[in-house]
MDTraj code that builds the backbone (N, CA, C; nanometers):
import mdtraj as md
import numpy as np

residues = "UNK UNK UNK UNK UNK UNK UNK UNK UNK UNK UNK UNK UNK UNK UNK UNK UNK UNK UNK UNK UNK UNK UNK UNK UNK UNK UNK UNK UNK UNK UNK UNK UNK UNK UNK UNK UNK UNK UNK UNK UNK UNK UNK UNK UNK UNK UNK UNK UNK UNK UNK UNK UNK UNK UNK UNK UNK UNK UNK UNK UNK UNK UNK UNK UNK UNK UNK UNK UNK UNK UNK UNK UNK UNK UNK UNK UNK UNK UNK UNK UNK UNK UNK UNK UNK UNK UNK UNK UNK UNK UNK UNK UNK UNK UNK UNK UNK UNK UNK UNK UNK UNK UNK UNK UNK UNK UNK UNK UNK UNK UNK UNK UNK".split()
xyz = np.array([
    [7.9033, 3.1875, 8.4679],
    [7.8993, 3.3179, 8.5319],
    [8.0323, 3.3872, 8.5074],
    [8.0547, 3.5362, 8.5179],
    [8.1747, 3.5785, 8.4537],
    [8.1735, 3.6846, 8.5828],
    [8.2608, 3.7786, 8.6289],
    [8.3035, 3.8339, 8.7257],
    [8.2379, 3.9556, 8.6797],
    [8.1740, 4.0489, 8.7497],
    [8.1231, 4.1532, 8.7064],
    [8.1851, 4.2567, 8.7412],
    [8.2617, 4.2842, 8.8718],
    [8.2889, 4.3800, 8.9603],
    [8.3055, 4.3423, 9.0959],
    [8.4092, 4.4154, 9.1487],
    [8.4632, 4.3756, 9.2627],
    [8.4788, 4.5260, 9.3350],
    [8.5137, 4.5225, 9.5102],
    [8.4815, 4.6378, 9.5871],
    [8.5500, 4.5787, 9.7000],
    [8.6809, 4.6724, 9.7114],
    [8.7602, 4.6848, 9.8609],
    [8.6914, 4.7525, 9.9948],
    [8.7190, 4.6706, 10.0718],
    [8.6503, 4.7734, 10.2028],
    [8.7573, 4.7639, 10.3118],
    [8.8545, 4.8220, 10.3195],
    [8.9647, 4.7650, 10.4351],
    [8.9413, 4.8278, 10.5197],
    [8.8820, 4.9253, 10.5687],
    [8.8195, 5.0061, 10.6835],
    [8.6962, 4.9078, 10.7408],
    [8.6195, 4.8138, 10.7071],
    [8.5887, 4.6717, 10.7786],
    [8.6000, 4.5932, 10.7433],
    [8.7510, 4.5600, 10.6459],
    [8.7610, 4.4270, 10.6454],
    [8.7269, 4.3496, 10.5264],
    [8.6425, 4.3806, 10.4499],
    [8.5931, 4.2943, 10.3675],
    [8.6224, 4.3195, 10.2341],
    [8.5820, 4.1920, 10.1843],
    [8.6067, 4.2495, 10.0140],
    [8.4638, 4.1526, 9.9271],
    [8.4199, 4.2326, 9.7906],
    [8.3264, 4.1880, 9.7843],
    [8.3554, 4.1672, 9.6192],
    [8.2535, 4.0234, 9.5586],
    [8.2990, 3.9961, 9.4118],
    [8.1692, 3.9810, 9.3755],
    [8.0606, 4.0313, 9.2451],
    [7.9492, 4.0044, 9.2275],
    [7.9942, 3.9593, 9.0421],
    [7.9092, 3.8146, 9.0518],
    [7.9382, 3.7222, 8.9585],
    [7.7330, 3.7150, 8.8715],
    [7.7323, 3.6861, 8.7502],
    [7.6401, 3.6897, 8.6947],
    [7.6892, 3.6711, 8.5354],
    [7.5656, 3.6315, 8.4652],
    [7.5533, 3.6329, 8.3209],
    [7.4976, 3.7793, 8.2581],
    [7.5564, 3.7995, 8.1584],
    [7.4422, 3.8949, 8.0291],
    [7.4670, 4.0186, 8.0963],
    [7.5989, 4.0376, 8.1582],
    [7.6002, 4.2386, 8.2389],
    [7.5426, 4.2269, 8.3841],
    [7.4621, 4.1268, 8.4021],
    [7.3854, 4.1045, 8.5551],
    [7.2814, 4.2429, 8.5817],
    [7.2835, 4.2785, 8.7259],
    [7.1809, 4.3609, 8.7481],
    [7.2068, 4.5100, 8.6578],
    [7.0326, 4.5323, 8.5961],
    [6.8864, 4.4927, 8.6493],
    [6.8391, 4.4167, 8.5608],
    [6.9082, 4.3315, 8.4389],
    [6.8568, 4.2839, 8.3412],
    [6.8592, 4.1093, 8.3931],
    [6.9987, 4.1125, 8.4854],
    [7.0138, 3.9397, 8.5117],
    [7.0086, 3.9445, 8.6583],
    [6.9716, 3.8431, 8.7531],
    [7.0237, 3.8300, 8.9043],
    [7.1805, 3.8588, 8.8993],
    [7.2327, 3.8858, 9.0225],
    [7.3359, 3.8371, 9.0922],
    [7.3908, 3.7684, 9.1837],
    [7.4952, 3.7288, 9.2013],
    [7.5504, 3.6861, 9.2818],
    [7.6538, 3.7850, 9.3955],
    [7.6258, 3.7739, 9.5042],
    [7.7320, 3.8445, 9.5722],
    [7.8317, 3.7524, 9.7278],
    [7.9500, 3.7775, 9.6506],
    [8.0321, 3.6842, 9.7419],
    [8.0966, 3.8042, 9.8516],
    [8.0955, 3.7779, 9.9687],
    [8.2059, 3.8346, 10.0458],
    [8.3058, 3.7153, 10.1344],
    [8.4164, 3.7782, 10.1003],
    [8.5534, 3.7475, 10.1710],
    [8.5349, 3.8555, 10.2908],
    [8.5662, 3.8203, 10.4241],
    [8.5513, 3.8275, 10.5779],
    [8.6763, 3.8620, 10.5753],
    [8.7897, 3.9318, 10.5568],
    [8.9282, 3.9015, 10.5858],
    [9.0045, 3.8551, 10.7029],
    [8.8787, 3.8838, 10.8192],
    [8.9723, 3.7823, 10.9730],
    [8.9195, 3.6687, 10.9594],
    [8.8197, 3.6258, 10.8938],
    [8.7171, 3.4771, 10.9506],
    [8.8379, 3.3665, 10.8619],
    [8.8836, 3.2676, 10.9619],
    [8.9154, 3.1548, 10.8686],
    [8.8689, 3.0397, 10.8321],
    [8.7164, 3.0292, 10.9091],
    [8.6809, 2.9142, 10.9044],
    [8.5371, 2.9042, 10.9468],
    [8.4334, 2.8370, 10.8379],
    [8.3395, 2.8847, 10.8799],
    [8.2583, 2.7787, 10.8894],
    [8.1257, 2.7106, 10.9779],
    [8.0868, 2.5559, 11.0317],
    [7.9687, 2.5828, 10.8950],
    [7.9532, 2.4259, 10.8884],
    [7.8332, 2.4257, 10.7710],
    [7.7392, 2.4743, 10.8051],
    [7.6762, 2.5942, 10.6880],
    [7.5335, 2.6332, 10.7441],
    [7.5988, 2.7894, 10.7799],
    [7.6905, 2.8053, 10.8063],
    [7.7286, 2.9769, 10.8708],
    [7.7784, 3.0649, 10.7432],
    [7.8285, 2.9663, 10.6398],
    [7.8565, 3.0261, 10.4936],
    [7.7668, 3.0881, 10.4345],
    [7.6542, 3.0703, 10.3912],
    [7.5476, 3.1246, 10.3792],
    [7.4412, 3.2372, 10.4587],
    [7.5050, 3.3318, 10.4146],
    [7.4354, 3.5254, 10.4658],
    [7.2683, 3.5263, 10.4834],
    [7.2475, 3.5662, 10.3662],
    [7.1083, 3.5830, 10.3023],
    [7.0680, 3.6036, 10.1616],
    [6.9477, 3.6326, 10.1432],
    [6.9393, 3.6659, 10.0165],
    [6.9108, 3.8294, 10.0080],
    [6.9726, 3.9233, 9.8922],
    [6.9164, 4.0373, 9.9069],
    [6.8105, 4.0519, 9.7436],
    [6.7305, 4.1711, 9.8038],
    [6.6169, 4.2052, 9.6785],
    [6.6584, 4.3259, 9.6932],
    [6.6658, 4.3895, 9.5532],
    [6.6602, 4.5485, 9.5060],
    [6.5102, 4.6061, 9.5244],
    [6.5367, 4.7081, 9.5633],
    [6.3701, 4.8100, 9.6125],
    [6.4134, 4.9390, 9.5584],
    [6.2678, 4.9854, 9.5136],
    [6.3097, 5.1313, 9.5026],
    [6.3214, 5.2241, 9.6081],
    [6.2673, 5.2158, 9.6950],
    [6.2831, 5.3021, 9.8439],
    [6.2834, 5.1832, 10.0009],
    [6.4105, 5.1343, 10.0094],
    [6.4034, 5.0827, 10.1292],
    [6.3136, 5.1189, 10.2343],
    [6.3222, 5.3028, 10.2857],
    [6.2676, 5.3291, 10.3867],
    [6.1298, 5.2547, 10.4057],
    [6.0903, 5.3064, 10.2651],
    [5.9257, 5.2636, 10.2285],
    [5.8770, 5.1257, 10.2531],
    [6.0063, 5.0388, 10.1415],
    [5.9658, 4.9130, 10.1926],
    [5.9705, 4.8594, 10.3545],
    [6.0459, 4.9087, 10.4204],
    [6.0696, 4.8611, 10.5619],
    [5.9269, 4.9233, 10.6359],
    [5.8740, 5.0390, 10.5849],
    [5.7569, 5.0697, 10.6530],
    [5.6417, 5.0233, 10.6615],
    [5.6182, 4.9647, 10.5141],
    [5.5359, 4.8713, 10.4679],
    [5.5481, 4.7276, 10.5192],
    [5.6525, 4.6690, 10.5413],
    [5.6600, 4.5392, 10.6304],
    [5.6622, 4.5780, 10.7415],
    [5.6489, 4.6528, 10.8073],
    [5.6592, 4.6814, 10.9554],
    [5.4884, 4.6775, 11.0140],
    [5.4354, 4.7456, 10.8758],
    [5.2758, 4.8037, 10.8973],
    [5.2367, 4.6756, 10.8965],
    [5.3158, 4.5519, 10.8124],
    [5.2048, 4.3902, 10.7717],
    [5.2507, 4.3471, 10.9108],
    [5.3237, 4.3653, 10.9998],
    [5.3894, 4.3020, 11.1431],
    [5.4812, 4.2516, 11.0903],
    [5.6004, 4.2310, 11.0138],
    [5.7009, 4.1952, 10.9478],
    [5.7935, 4.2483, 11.0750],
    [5.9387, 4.1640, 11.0264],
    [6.0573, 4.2227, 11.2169],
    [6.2155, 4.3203, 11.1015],
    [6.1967, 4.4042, 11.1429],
    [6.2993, 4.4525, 11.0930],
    [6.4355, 4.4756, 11.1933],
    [6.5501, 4.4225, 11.1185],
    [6.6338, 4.3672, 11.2359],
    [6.7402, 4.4701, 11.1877],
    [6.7195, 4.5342, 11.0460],
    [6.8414, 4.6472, 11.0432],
    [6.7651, 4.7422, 10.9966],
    [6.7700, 4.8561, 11.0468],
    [6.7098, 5.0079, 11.0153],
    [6.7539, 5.0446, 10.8622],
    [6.6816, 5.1012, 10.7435],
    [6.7301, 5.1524, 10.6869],
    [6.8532, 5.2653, 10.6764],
    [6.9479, 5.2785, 10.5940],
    [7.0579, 5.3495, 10.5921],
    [7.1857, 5.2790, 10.5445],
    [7.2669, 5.3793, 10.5268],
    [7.4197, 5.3293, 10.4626],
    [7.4657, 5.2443, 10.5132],
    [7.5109, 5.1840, 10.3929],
    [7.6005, 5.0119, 10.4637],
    [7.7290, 5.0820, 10.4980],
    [7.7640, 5.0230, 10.5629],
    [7.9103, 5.0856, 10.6895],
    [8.0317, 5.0328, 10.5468],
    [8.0562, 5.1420, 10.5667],
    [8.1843, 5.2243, 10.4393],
    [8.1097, 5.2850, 10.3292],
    [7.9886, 5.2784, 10.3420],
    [7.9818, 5.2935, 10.2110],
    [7.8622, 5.3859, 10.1608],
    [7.7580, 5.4397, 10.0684],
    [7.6772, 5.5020, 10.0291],
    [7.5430, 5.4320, 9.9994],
    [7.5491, 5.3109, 9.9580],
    [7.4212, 5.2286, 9.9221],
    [7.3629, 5.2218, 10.0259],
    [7.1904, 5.2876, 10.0438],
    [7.1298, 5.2208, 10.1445],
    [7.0821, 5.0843, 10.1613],
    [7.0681, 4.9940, 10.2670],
    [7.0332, 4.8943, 10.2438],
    [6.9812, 4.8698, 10.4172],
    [6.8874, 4.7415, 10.4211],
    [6.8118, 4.7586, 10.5525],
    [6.8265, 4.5932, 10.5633],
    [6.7535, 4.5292, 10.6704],
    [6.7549, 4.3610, 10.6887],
    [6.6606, 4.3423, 10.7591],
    [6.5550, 4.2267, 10.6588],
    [6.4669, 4.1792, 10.7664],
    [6.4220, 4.0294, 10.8197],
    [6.3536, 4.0138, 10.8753],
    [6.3999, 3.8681, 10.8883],
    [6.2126, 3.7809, 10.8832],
    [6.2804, 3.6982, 10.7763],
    [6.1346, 3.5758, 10.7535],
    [6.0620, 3.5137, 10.8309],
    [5.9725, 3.4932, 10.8583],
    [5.9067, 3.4276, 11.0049],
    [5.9592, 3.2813, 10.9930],
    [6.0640, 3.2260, 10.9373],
    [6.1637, 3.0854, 10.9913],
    [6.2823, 3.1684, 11.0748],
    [6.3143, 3.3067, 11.0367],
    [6.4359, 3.3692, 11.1067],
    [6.5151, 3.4032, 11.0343],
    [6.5208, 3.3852, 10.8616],
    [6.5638, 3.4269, 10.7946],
    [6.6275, 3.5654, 10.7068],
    [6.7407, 3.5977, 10.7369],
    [6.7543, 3.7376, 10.6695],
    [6.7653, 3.7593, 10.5535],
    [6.6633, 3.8834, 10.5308],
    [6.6628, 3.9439, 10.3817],
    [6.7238, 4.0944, 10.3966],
    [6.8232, 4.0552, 10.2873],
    [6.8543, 4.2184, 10.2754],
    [6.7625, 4.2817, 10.1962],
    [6.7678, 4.4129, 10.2210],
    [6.7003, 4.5185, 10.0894],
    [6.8100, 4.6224, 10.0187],
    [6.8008, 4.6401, 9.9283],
    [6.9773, 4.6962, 9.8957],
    [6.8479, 4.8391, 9.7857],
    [6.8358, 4.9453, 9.8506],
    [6.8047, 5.0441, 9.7504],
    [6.8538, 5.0873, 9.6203],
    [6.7630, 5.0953, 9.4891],
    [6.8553, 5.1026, 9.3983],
    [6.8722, 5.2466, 9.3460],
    [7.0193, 5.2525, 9.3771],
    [7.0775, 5.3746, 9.3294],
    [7.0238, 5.4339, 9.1924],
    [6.9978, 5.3680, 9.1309],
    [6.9186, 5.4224, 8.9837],
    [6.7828, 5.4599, 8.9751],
    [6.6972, 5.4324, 9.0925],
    [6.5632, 5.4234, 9.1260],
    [6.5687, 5.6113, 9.1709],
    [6.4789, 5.6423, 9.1806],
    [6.4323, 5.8051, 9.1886],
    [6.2744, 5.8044, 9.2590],
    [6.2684, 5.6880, 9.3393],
    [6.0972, 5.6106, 9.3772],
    [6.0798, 5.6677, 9.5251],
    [6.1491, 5.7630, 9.5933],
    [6.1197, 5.7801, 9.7368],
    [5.9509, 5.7065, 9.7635],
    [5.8984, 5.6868, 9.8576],
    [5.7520, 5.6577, 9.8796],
    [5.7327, 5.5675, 9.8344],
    [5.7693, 5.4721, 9.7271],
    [5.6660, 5.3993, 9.6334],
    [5.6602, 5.2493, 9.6905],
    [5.7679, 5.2032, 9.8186],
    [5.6999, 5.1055, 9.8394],
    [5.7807, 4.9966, 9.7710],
    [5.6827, 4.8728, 9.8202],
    [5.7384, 4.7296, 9.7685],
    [5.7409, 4.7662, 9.6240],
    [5.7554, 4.6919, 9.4998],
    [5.7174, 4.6588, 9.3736],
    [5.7333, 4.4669, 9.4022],
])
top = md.Topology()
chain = top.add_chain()
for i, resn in enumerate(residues, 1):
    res = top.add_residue(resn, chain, resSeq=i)
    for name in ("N", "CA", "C"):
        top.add_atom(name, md.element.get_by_symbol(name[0]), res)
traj = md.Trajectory(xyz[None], top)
């Protein structure tokens, strides 16, 4: 994996590094690491966030899991600092999924893919 791009956020704290092969997204997965800058220490099992999926219209998708009875635990809208919308929902084990809208997408309405 080779470093793709990295993103300061000191207005909350964080900093973020997304690692992948072949250029990464939309041709390869990614990886996305965040550094916490107060957390020093974290118990096994708390290291691990979630997984996120790219959508073309969050809103949509969140409406559409809402309509199957799906639990949406973060409202669509901007991630705090920043412009990307992105929403969170959670798996019937309790699991969170992000949805991270893709800025290149032009899909208002269209839903899961």
């Amino acid at each position: 994996m080779e470093l793709l791009r990295t993103s300061e956020n000191p207005q909350y704290r964080y900093s973020l590094a997304f690692l992948g092969f072949g250029g990464g997204n939309p041709a390869q997965a990614e990886i996305e690491l965040t550094y916490n800058w107060d957390t020093t220490s974290y118990d096994l099992g708390t290291a691990y966030g979630h997984i996120a999926l790219g959508v073309p219209d969050a809103y949509a998708a969140c409406d559409k899991i809402r309509t199957a009875g799906g639990h949406i635990t973060r409202e669509p809208g901007p991630v705090q600092g920043g412009t990307t919308v992105i929403a969170f929902v959670t798996d019937p084990d309790g699991y969170k999924i992000e949805l991270i809208q893709r800025q290149d997408d032009n899909a208002a309405g269209t839903g899961l893919h």
